[in-house]
N, C-alpha and C positions, 0 to 999 in steps of 0.2 A: 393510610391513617387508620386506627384502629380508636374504638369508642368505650371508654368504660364509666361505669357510675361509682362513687366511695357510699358507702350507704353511712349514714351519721348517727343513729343508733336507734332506739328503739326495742322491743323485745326480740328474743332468736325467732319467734315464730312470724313476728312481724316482717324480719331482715329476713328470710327463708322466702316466703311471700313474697316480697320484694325482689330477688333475685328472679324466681321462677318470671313473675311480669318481664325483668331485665332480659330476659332470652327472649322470651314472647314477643317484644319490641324491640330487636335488632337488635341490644346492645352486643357488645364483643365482651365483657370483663364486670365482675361486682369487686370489687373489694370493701373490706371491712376494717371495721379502728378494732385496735389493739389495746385494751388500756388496762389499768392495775388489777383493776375489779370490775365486775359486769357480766356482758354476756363474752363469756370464751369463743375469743375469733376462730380457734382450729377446730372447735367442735361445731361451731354454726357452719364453719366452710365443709366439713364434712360433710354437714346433712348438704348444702347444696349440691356439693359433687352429684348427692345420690338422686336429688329433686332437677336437675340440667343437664346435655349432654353438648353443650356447645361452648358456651363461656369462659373464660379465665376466669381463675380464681385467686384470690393473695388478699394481703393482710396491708394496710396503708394506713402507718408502716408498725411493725417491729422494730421497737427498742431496744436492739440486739443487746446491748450491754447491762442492761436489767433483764437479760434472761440467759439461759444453759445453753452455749449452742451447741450442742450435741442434743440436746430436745428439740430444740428449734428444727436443727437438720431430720428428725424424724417425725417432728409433725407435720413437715412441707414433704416429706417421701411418702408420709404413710396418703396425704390427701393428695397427692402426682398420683399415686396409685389408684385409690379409688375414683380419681377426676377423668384417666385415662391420659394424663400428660397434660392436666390442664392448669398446673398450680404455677404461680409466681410470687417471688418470696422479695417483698418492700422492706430494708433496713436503714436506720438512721442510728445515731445517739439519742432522741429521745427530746422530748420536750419539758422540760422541767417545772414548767408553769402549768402544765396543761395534764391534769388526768394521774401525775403521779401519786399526792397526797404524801402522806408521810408514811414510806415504808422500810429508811433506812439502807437505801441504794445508792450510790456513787453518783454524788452529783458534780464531781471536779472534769471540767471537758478536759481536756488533756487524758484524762486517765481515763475517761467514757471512750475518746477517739480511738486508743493502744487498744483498748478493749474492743470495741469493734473492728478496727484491722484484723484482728486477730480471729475474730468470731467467722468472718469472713471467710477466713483460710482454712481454718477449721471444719468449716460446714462443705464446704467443697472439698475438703481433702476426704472427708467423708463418704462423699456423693463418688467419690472419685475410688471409693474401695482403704484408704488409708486409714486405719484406725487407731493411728499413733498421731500426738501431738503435743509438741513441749512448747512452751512460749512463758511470755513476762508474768500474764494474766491467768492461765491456763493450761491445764496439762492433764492429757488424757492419755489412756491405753489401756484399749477392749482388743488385741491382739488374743488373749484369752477364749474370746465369744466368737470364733471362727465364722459363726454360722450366720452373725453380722454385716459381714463382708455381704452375702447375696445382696442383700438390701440395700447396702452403698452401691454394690457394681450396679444395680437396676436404674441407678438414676442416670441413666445415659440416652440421650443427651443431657446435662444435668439443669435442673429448673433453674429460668431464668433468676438472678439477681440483681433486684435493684437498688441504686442506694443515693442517697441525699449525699452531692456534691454544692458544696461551700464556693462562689466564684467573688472572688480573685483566689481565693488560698490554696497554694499551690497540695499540700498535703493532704485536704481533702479531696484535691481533684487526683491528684494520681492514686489515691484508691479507688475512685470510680475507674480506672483502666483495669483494674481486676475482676472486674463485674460486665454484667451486662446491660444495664441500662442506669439513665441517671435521671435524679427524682431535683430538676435546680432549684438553687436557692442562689441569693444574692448578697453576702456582707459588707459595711462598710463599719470606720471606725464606732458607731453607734450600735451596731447589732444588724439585725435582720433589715434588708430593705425592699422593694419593692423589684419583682424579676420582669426582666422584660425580653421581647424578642430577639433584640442586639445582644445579648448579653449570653442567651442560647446559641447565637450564633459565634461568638466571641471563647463561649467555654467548645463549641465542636472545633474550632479554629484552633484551640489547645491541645486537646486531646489528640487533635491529628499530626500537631507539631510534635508530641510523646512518642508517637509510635502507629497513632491508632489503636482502634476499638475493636473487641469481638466483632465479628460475621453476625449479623442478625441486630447489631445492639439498635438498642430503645432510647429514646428521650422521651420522657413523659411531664407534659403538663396538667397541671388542676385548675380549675374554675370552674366557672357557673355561665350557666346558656341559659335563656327565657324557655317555658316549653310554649307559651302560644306566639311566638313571632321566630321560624326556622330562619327566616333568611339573617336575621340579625343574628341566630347562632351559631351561622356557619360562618358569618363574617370574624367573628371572635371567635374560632376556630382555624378560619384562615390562615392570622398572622403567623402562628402558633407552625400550620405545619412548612410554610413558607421559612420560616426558620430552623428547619430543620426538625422538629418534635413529629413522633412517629404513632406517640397514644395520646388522648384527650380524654380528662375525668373529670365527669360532672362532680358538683358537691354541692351540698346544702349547710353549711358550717353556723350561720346565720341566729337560726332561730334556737330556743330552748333542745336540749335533751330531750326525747321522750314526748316531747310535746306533739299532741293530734294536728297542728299546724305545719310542724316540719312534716309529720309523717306523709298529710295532705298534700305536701309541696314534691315529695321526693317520691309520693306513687303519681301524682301529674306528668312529671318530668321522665319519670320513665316510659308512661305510658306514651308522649310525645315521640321518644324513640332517637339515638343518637342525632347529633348535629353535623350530618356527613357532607363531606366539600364534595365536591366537583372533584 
C-alpha cells in the first residue's frame, strides 16, 4: 500500500512547503487540484520535482477534456523528467459544479467522455514516439518536428495513468483497461453515490472478467484519516486495501479554500505522517 496526500489549495509557496514536509514524514505521493484558474498544478509540481527526491508526483485530477493533450502529454514528460520518473498523470471528464466557472468548454458528457478516450490515446501514442493522430475530436501531426520523437521515446516506461472509472457503467470501465490505475466512483440512477469496499472489489472482479489489467496497475482511494488517533487511521485504511486498493490519499476537501484552518489541518496531518497497515 502506498500513501499519498491531495494538497487542497492554498498558495504555490504554501503547497511547495507542504510537499517538502510530505517527504519529511513518510508520505509516498503529493498531488495537487487542477482547476480553471489559480495556482498552475504543472508549474507547482515542477518546482517540487526540484524541492524532493523521493515522492510521486501528479495532478488529482486533470480534466483532460478541457485541456490540449498534446500539452497535457508534455507537461507530465517535461515534470517525469525533472522528477527522475516520479510523475503520475490523474484524468477524468471533469467536474462541472466544482472549480469550472464559466469558461465556455464542453460541458455535454457524452461528448466530454469521446473526448477523453481519445485524449488518452493520444497522450500515450505520444509517450510511445507516435506523433500522428486522427480521431472525432482531434487531430494532430508533428511528423514534421522529428526532433519531438526523442521526447516521446523518453518516456519509457511511459507515466502511469489514472483515471475515474464510473461502476456499474460498462464504458467507462473498459477505458480504465487502457490505463493504468483507477481513480472509483460509484453511479446509480440519481448520480454519484457513495463508493464502497464491495463495490472495489465488484469493479477488480470486472476488469478481470475483460481481460485484465496492466502489470503494476493501481486502484486508488481518497479519504480522510485523523492525524492524532493512527490506529483508527489505519483501521480506515484497512478496508480500503483489503479490497483490493493499492494507494490511499489523504484530503482535506472540508473546510474553506485558502483558509489558515484548512492549511492548519493539512500541515498537522502531514506532519502525523501516512496511515500505514500492517
Amino acid at each position: 500500500m502506498n500513501y499519498g496526500f491531495i494538497l487542497p489549495g492554498g498558495t504555490a509557496t504554501e503547497q511547495l512547503e507542504q510537499a517538502v514536509l510530505a517527504e519529511e514524514a513518510g508520505w509516498d505521493g503529493v498531488f495537487v487540484w487542477e482547476a480553471a484558474y489559480g495556482v498552475d498544478a504543472w508549474t507547482l509540481l515542477a518546482a517540487m520535482a526540484m524541492r524532493t527526491s523521493r515522492i510521486r508526483l501528479g495532478t488529482m485530477l486533470t480534466p483532460l477534456p478541457w485541456r490540449r493533450p498534446w500539452k497535457v502529454a508534455s507537461q507530465a514528460a517535461t515534470l517525469d523528467q525533472l522528477s527522475g520518473g516520479r510523475a503520475i498523470l490523474a484524468v477524468g471528464l471533469g467536474a462541472v459544479d466544482t472549480g469550472l466557472g464559466e469558461t465556455g468548454e464542453e460541458t455535454d458528457r457524452r461528448i466530454r467522455a469521446e473526448q477523453l478516450d481519445e485524449g488518452i490515446d493520444l497522450i500515450a501514442g505520444l509517450w510511445a514516439g507516435n506523433l500522428r493522430f486522427e480521431g472525432k475530436h482531434y487531430a494532430m501531426d508533428l511528423e514534421a518536428r522529428a526532433d519531438l520523437g526523442r521526447v516521446a521515446q523518453a518516456v519509457q516506461p511511459r507515466i502511469p495513468i489514472w483515471v475515474v472509472g464510473a461502476w456499474p457503467r460498462p464504458k467507462s470501465m473498459r477505458r480504465v483497461l487502457r490505463c493504468d490505475g483507477l481513480l472509483p466512483v460509484v453511479m446509480d440512477a440519481d448520480g454519484f453515490t457513495e463508493t464502497k469496499p464491495e463495490h472495489v472489489r465488484a469493479m477488480l472482479a470486472w476488469l478481470d472478467g475483460q481481460g485484465g489489467v496492466r502489470e503494476g496497475f493501481d486502484v486508488v482511494m481518497e479519504g480522510e484519516t485523523p492525524a492524532d488517533d493512527p490506529e483508527a487511521a489505519r483501521e480506515i485504511v484497512r478496508q480500503w486495501a483489503e479490497a483490493g486498493c493499492t494507494w490511499w490519499l489523504d484530503s482535506r476537501w472540508e473546510l474553506p479554500h485558502d483558509s489558515e484552518e484548512r492549511m492548519q489541518q493539512v500541515r498537522e496531518r502531514l506532519a502525523a505522517g501516512p496511515p500505514r497497515i500492517e
